[in-house]
C-alpha positions as a Markdown table, in Angstrom:
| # | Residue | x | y | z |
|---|---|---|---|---|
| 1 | Unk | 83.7 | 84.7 | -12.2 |
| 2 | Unk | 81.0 | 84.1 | -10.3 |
| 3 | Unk | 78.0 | 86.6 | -9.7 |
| 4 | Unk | 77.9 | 89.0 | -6.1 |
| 5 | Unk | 76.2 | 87.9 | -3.5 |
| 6 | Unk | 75.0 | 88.5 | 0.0 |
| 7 | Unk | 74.4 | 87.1 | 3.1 |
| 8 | Unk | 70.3 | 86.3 | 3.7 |
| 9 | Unk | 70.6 | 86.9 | 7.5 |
| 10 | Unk | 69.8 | 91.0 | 8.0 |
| 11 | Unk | 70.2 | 90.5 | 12.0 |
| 12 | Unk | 72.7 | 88.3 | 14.0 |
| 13 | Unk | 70.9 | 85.7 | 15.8 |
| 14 | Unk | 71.0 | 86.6 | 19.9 |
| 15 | Unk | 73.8 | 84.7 | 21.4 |
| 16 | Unk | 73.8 | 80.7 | 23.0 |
| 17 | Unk | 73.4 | 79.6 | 26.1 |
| 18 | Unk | 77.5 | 79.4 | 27.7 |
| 19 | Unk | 78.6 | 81.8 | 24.6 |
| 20 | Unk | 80.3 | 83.6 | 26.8 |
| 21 | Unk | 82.0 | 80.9 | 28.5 |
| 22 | Unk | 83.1 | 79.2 | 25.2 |
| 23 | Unk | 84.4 | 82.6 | 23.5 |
| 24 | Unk | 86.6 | 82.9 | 26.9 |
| 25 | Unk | 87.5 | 79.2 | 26.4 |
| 26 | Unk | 88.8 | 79.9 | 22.7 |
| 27 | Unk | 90.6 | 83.3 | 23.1 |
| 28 | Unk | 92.5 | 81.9 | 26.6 |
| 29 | Unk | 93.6 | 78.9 | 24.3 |
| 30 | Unk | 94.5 | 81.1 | 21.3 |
| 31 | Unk | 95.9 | 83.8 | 23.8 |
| 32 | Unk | 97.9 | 82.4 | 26.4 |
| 33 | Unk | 98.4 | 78.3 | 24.9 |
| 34 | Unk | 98.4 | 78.3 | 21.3 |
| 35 | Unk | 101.6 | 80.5 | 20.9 |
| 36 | Unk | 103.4 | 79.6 | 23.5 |
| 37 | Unk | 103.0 | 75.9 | 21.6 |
| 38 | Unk | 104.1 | 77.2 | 18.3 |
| 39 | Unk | 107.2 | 79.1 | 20.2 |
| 40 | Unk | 108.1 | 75.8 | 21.4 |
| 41 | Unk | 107.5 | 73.4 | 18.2 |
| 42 | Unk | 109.7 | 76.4 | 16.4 |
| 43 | Unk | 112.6 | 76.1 | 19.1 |
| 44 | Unk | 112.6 | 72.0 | 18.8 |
| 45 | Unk | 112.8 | 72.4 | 15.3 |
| 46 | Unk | 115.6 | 74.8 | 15.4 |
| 47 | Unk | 117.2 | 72.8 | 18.0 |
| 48 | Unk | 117.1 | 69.2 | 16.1 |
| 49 | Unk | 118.6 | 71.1 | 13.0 |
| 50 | Unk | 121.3 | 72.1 | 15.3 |
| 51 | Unk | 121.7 | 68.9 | 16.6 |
| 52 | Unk | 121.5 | 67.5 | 12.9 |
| 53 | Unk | 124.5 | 69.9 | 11.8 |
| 54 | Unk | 126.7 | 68.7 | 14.5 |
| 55 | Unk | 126.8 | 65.1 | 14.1 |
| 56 | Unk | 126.9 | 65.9 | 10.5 |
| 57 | Unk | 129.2 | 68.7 | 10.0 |
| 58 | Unk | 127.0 | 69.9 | 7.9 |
| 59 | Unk | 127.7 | 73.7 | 6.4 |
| 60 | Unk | 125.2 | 76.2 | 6.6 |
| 61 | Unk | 122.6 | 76.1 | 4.0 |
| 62 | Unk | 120.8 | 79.7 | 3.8 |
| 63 | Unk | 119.4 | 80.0 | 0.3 |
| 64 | Unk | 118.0 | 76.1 | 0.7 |
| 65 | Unk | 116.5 | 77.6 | 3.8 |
| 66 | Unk | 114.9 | 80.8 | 2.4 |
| 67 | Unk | 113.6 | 78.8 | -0.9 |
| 68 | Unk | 111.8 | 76.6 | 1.6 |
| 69 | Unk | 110.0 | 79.2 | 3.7 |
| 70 | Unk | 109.0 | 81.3 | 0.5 |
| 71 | Unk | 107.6 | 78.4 | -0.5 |
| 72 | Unk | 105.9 | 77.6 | 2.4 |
| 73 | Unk | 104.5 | 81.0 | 2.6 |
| 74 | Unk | 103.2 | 81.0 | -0.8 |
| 75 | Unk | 101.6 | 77.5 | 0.2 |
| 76 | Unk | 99.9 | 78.6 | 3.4 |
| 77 | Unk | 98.6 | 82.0 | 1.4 |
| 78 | Unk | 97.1 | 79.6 | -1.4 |
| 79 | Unk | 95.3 | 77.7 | 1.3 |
| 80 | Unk | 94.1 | 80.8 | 3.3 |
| 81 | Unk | 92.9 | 82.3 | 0.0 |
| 82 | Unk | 91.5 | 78.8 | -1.6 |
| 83 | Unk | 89.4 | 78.2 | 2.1 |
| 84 | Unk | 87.9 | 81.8 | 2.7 |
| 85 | Unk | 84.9 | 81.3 | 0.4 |
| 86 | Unk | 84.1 | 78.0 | 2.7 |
| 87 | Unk | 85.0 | 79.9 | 6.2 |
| 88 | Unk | 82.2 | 82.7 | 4.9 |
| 89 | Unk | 79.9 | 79.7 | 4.0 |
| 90 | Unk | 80.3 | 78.1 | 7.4 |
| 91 | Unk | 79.9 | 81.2 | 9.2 |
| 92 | Unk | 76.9 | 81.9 | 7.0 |
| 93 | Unk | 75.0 | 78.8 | 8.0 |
| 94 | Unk | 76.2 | 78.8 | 12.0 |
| 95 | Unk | 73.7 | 82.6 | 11.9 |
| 96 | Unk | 71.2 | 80.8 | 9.7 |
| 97 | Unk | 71.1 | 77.9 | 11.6 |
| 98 | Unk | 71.1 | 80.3 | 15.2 |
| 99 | Unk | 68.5 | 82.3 | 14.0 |
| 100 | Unk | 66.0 | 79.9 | 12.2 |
| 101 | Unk | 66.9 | 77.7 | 16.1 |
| 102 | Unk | 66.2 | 80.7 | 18.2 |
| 103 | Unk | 62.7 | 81.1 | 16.3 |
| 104 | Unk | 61.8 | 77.9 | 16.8 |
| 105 | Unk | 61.9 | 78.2 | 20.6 |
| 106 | Unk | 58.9 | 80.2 | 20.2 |
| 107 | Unk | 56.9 | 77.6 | 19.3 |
| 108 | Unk | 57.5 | 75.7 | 23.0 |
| 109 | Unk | 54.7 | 77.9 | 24.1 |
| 110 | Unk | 52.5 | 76.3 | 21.0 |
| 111 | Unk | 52.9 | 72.3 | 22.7 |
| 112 | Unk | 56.0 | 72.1 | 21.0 |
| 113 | Unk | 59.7 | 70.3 | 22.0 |
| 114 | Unk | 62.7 | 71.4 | 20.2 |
| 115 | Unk | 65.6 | 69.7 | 19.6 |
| 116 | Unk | 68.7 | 71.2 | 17.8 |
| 117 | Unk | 71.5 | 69.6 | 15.4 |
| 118 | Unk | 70.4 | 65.7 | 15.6 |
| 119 | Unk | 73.8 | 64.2 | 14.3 |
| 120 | Unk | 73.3 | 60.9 | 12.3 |
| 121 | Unk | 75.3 | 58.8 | 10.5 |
| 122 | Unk | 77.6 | 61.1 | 8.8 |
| 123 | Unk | 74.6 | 63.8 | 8.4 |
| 124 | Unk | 73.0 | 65.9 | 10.7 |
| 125 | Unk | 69.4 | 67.1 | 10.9 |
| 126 | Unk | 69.5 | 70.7 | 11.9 |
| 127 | Unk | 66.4 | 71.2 | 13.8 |
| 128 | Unk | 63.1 | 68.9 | 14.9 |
| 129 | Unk | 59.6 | 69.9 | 16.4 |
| 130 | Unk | 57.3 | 67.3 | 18.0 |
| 131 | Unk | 53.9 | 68.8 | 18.8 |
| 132 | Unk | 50.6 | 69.1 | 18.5 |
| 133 | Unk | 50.2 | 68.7 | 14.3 |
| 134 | Unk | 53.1 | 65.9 | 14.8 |
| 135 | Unk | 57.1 | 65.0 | 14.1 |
| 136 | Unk | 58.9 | 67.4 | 12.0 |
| 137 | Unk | 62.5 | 67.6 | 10.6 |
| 138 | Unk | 63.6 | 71.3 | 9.7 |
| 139 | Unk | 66.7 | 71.5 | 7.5 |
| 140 | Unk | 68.4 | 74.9 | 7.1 |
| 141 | Unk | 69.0 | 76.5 | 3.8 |
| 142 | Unk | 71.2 | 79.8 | 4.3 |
| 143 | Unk | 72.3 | 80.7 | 0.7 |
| 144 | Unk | 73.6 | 84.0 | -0.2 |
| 145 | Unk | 71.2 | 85.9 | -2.2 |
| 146 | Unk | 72.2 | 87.8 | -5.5 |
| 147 | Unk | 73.0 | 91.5 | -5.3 |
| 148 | Unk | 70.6 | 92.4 | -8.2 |
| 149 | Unk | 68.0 | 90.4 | -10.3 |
| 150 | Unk | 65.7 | 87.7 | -9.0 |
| 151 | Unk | 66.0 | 87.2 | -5.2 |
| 152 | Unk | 63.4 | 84.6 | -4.5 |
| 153 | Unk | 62.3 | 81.1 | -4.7 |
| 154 | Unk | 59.4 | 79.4 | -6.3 |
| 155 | Unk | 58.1 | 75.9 | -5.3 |
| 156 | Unk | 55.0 | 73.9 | -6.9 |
| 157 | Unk | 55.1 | 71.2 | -4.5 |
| 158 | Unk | 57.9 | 69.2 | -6.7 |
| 159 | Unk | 59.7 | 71.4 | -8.1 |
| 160 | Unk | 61.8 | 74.1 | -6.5 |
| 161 | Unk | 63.7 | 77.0 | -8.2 |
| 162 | Unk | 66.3 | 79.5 | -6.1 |
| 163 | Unk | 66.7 | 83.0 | -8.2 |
| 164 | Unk | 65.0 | 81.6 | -11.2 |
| 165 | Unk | 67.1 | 78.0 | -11.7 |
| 166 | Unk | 67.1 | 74.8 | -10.0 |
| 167 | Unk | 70.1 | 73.8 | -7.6 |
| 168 | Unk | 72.5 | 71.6 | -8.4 |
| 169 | Unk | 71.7 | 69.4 | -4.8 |
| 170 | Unk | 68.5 | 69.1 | -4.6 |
| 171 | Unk | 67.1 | 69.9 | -1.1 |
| 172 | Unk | 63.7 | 67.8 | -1.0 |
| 173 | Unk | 65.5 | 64.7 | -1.7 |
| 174 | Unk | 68.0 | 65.4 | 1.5 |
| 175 | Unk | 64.3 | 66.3 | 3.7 |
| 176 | Unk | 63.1 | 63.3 | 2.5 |
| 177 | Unk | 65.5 | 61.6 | 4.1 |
| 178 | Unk | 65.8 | 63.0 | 6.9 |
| 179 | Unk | 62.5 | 62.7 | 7.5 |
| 180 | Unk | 62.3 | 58.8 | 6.9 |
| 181 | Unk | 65.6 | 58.2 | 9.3 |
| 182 | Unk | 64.1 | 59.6 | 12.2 |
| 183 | Unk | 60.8 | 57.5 | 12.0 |
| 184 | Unk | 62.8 | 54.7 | 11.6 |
| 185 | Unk | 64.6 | 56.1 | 15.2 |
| 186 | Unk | 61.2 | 56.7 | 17.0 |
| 187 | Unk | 59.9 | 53.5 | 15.9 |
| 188 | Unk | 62.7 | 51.5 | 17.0 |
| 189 | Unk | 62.7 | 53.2 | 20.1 |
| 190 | Unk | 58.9 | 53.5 | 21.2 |
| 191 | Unk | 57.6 | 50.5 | 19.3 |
| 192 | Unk | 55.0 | 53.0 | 17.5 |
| 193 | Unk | 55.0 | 54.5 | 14.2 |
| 194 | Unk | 55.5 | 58.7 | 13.9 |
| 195 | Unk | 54.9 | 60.0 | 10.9 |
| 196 | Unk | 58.0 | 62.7 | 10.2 |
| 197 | Unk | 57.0 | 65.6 | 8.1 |
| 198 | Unk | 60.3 | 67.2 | 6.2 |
| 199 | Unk | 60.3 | 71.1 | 6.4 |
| 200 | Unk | 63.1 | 73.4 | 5.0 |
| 201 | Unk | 63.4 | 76.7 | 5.4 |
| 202 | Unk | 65.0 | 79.3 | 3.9 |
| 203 | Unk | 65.6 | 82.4 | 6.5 |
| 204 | Unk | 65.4 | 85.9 | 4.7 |
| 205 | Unk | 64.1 | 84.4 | 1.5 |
| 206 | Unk | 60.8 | 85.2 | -0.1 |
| 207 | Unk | 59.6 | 82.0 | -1.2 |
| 208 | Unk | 56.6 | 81.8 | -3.6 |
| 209 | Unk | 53.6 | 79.0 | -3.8 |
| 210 | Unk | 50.6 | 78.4 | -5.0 |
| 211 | Unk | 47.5 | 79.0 | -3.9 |
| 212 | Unk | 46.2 | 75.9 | -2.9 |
| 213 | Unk | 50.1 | 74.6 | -1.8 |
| 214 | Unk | 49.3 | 71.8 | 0.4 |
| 215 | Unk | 51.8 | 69.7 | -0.6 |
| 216 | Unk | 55.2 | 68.2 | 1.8 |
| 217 | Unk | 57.7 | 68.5 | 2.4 |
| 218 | Unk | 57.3 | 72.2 | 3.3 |
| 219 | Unk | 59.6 | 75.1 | 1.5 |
| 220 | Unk | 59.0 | 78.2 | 3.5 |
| 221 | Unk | 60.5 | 81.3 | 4.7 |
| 222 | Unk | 61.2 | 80.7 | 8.4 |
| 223 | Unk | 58.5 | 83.1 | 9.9 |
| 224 | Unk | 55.8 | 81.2 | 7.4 |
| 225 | Unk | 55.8 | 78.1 | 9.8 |
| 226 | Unk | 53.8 | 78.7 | 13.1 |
| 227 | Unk | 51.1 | 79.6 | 10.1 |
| 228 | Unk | 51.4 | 76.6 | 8.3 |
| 229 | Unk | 51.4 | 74.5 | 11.7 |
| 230 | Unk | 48.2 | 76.0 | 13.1 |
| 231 | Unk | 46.2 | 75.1 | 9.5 |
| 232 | Unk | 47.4 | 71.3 | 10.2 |
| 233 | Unk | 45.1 | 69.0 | 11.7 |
| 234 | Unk | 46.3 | 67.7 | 15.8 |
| 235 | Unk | 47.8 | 64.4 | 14.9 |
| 236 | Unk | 49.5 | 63.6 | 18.6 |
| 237 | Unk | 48.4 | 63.5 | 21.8 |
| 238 | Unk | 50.1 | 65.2 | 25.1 |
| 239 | Unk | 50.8 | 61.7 | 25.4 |
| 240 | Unk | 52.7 | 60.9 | 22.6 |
| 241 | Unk | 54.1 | 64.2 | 21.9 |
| 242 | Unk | 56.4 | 63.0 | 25.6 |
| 243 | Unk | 56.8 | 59.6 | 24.4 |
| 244 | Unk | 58.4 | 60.7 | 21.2 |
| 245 | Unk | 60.5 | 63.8 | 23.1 |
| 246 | Unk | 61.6 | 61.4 | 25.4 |
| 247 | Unk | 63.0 | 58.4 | 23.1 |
| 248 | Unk | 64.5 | 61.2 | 20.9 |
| 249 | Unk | 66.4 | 63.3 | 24.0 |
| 250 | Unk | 67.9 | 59.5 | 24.9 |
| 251 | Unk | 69.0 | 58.5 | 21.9 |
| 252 | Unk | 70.7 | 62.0 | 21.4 |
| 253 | Unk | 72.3 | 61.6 | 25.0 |
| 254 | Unk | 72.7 | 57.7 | 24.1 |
| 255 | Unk | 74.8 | 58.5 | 21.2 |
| 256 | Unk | 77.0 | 62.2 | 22.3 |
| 257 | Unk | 80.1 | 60.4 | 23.1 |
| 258 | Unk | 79.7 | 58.9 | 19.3 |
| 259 | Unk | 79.4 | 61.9 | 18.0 |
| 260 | Unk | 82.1 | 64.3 | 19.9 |
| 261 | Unk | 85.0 | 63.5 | 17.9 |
């Protein structure tokens, strides 16, 4: 059995631009579409059963019919039980990702664009900075923390430990590629080379370094990172910090209708 956990995120992230809008969108479909659709898929079910028992003169069938639907109940509550633990996940990294996305527009008054949930070739980069101290990927960790015991994380610049053991993925290696596939985007697009510094974060974490931690990619605690950003040295000019916003916003526009299905 696996140990209790909880959710890092102590507040909900504020809501989205169009929230509103969308949550209307989902409850009309759900409210006044979605069952009218079921109604009708159960009726031409019904109905083509009918129609099967007259050409057939088939007799009526009953028990068949009940030993069907108690299985498909059982079914369906297997699969409702078997994918809670991912819904909770999912909804546990849509707030991490909200709140760690909402923080980072702070950082537009710093000299520094924001883009949100770059979608690649069957990954996605969750957030990236260009500014003043240069190109940055951000990945998201939102992982439940334990109940009791050790509720932090340790990193020596290569080596990084969540509640005292090592994960099973490890997250540097996914930052580090990140990282390299969008320099190989900018450069393609501008003709210039941007270094791409990988970053994750851990919101509502307390993550532990050394003194002298220098080292990239970056392993912090959300709120550690305008710190971290004003120690580095200015690496792009007003310049190229547009050049590099601008080739990135197109290929993200260039490549939507790839990415909406």
């Amino acid at each position: 059995m696996s140990e209790p956990s909880r959710s890092p995120i102590k507040d909900r992230p504020l809501r989205h631009p169009g929230q509103s809008l969308q949550e209307e969108r989902r409850r009309l479909f759900e409210d006044s579409i979605e069952p009218w659709l079921l109604l009708a898929a159960f009726f031409l079910v019904v109905t083509g059963l009918e129609w099967w028992r007259y050409y057939t003169r088939a007799p009526y069938q009953p028990l068949l019919f009940t030993l069907v639907a108690l299985a498909m109940a059982a079914f369906a509550g297997w699969r409702v039980a078997r994918l809670r633990p991912k819904f909770r996940a999912l909804r546990q990294g849509i707030d991490g990702e909200r709140a760690v996305g909402q923080y980072l527009e702070g950082l537009r008054g710093a000299g520094y664009r924001v883009f949100h949930d770059l979608v690649g070739s069957g990954f996605n980069i969750d957030h990236v900075l260009i500014g003043p101290a240069g190109v940055y990927t951000i990945e998201t960790k939102t992982w439940s923390k334990p109940v009791r015991g050790d509720a932090h994380i340790e990193y020596d610049g290569r080596r990084l430990r969540v509640a005292g053991r090592e994960p099973e993925r490890d997250p540097l290696v996914q930052a580090r590629a990140q990282a390299s596939w969008l320099k190989g985007v900018l450069a393609e697009s501008t003709g210039k080379t941007f270094d791409v510094f990988p970053v994750i974060l851990f919101p509502g974490w307390w993550v532990q370094h050394p003194d002298s931690y220098t080292a990239k990619p970056w392993v912090l605690e959300p709120k550690q990172l305008p710190g971290f950003l004003e120690h580095e040295v200015h690496r792009l000019s007003p310049e190229d910090i547009a050049l590099a916003g601008y080739h990135l916003s197109r290929h993200i526009r260039a490549h939507e209708p790839e990415q909406a299905p």
